[in-house]
NUSEZA-688060 format. One record per residue: chain; residue in three letters; x, y, z of N, C-alpha, C in turn. Coordinates in pm, 1 decimal, padded with zeros to 6 digits, always signed. Atoms other than C-alpha are relative to their C-alpha. Example, Ala and Ser with C-alpha at 12.3 -4.5 7.8 and 13.67 -1.06 7.14 Angstrom:
2
A, Ala, +00089.0, -00119.0, +00000.0, +01230.0, -00450.0, +00780.0, +00090.0, +00120.0, +00000.0
A, Ser, -00082.0, -00119.0, -00006.0, +01367.0, -00106.0, +00714.0, -00077.0, +00109.0, +00073.0
This chain:
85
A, Unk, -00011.9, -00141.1, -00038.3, -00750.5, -00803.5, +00585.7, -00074.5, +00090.2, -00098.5
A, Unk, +00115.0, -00106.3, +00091.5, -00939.1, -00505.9, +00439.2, +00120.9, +00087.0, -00095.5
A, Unk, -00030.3, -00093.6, +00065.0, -00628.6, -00312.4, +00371.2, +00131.6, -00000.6, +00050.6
A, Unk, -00120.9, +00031.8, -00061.2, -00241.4, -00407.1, +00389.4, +00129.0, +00156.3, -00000.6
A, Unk, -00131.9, -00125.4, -00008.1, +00045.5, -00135.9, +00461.1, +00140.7, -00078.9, -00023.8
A, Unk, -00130.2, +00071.6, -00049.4, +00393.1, -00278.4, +00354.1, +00093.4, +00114.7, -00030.1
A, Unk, -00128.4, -00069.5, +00014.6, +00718.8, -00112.3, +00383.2, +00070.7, -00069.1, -00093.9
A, Unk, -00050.3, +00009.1, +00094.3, +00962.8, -00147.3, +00119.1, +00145.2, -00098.7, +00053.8
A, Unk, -00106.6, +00019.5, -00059.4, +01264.9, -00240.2, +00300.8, -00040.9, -00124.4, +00156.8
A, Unk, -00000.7, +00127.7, -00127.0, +01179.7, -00555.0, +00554.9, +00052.4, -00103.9, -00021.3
A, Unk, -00071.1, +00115.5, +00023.5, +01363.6, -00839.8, +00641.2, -00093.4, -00109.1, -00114.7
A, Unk, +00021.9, +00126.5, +00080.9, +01397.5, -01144.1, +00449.4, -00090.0, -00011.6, -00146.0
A, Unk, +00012.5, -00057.8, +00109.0, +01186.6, -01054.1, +00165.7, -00105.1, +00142.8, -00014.2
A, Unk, +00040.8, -00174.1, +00046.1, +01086.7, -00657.2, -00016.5, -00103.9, -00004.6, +00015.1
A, Unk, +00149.7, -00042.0, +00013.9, +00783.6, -00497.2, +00009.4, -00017.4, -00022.6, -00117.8
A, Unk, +00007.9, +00053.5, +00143.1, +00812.0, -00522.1, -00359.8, -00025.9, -00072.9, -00046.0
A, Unk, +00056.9, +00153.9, +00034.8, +00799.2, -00868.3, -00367.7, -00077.0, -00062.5, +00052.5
A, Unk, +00152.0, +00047.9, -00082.7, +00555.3, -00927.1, -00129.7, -00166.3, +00039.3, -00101.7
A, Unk, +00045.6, -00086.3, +00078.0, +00368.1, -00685.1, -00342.9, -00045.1, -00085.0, -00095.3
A, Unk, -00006.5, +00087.8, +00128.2, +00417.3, -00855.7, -00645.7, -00045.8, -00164.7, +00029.5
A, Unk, +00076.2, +00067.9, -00015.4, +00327.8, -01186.7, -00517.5, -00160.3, +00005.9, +00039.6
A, Unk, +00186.8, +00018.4, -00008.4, -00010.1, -01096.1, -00356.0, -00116.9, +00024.9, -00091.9
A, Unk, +00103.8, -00031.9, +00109.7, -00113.1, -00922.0, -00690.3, +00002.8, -00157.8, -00103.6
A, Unk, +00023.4, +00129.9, +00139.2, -00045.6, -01283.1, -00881.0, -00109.1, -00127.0, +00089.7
A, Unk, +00081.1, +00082.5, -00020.3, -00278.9, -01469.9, -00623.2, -00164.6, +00043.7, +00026.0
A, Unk, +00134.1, -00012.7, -00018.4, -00671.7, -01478.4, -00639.3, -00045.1, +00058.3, +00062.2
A, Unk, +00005.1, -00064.2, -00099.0, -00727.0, -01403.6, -00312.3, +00005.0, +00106.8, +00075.4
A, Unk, -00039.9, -00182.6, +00002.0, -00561.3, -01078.0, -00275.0, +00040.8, +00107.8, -00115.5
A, Unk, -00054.5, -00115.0, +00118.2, -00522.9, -00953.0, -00606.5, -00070.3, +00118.0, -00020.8
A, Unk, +00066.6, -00113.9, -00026.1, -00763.6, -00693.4, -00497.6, +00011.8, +00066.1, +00111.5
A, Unk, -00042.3, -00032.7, -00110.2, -00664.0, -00615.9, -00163.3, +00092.5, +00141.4, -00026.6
A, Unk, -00084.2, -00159.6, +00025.3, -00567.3, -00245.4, -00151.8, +00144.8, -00029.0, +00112.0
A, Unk, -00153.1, +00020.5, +00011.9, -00212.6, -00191.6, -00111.1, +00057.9, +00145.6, +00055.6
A, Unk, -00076.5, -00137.4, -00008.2, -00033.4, +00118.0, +00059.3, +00159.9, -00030.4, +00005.1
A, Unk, -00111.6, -00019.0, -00070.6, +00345.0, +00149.3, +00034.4, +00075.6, +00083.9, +00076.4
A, Unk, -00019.4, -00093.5, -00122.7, +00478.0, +00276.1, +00313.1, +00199.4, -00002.0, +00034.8
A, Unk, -00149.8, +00045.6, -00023.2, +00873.8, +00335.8, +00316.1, +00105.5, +00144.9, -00021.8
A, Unk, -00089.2, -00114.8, -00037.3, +01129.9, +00586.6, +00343.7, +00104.9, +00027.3, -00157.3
A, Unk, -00042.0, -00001.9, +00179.9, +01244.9, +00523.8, -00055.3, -00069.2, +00055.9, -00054.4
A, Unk, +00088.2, -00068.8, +00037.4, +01121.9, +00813.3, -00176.8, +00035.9, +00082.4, -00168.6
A, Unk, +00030.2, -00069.2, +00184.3, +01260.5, +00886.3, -00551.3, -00109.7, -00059.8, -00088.0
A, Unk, +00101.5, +00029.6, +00088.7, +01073.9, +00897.8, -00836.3, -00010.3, -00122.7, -00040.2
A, Unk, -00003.3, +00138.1, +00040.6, +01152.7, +00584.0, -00967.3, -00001.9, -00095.5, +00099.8
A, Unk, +00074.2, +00096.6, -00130.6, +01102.7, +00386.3, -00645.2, -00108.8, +00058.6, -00010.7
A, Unk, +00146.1, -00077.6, -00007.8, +00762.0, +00598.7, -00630.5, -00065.4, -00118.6, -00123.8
A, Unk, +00055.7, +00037.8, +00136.2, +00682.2, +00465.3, -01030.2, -00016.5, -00161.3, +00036.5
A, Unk, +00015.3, +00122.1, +00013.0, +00826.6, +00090.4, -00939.3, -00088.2, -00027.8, +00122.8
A, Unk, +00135.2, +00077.0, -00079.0, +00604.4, +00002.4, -00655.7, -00116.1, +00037.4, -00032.4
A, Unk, +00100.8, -00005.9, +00031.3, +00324.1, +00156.1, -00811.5, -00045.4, -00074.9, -00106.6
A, Unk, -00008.4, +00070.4, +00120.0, +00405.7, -00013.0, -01107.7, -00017.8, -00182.3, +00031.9
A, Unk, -00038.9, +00165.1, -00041.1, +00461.6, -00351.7, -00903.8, -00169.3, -00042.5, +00082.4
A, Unk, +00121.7, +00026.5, -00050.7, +00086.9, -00323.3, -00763.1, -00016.9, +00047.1, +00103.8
A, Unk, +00047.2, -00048.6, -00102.6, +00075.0, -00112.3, -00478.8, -00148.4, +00136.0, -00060.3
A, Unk, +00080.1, -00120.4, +00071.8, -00224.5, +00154.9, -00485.5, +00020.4, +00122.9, +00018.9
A, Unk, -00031.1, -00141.0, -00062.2, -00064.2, +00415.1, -00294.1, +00122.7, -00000.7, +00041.1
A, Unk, -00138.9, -00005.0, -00012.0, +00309.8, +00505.8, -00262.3, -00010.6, +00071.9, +00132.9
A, Unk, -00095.9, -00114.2, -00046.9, +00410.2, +00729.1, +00056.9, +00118.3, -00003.8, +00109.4
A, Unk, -00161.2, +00010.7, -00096.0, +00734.1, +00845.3, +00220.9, +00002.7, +00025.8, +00092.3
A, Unk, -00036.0, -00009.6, -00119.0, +00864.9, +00861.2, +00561.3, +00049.6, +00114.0, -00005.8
A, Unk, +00077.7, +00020.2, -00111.3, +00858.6, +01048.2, +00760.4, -00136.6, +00044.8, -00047.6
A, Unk, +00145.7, -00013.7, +00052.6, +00456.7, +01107.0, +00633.8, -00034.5, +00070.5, +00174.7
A, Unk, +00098.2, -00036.1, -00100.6, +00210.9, +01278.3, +00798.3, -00118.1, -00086.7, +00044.1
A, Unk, +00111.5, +00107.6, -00044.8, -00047.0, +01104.5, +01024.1, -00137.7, +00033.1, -00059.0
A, Unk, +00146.7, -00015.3, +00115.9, -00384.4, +01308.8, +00852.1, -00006.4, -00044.0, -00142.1
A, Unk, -00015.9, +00028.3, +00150.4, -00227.2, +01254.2, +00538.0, -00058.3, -00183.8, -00023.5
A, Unk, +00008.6, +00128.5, -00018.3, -00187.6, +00880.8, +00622.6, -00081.9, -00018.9, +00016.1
A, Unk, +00132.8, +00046.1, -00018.5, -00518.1, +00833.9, +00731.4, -00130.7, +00033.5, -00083.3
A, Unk, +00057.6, -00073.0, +00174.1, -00681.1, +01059.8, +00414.3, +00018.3, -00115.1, -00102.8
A, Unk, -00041.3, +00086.9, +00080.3, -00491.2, +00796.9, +00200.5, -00088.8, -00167.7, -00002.7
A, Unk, +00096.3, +00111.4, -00059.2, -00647.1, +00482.2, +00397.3, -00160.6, +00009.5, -00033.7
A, Unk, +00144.9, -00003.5, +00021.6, -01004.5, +00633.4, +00382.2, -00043.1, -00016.7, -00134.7
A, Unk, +00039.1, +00031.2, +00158.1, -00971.1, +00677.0, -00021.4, -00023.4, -00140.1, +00004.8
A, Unk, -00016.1, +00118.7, +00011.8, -00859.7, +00352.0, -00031.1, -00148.7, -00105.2, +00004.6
A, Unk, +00112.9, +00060.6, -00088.9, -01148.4, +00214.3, +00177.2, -00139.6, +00045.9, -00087.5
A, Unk, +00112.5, -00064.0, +00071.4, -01408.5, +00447.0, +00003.6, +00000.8, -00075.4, -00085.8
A, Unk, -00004.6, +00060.1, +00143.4, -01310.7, +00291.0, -00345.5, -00048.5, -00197.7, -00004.0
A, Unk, -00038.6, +00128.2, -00035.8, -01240.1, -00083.6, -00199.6, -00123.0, -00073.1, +00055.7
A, Unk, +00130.4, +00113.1, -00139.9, -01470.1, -00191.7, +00096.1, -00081.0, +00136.7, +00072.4
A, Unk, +00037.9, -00129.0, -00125.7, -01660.7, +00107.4, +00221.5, -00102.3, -00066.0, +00047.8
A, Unk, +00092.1, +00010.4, -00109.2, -01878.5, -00082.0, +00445.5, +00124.0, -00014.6, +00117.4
A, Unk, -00120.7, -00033.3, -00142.0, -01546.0, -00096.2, +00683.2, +00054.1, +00140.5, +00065.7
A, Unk, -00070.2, -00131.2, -00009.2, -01487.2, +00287.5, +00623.5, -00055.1, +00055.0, +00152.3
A, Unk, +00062.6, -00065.8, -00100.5, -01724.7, +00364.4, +00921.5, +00080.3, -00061.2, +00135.8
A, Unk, -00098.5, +00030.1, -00114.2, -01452.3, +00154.3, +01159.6, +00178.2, +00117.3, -00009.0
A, Unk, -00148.4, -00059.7, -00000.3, -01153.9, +00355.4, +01063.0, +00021.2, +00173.7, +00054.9
């Protein structure tokens, strides 16, 4: 994938730890990262940013915002995909 969205709160195991595993393997330890979840204090904000996401935001979010966020992402990451999004 070019560019994963996880929520914080999904079954069976956290966005957190999903998180945290994909930054310890090769493969995706560059793979931009948005968290996407409705846990919106500061310190949830700090620990998933802290745990390897690249972008924290809260529910309910805005959809320009959301898609502003994606394009950075993309710009910085892979911008030969930016022209699909």
């Amino acid at each position: 994938p070019d560019l994963l969205v996880l929520d914080w709160m999904v079954p069976a195991v956290s966005g957190i730890e999903l998180c945290r595993r994909l930054r310890m393997r090769p493969e995706t330890e560059r793979l931009p990262i948005i968290m996407l979840t409705a846990r919106g204090e500061e310190s949830d904000r700090v620990r998933g940013l802290s745990t390897g996401a690249d972008d924290y935001l809260v529910k309910p979010f805005s959809t320009p915002e959301f898609m502003a966020r994606i394009k950075a992402l993309l710009r910085r990451a892979k911008p030969e995909v930016l022209s699909s999004v």
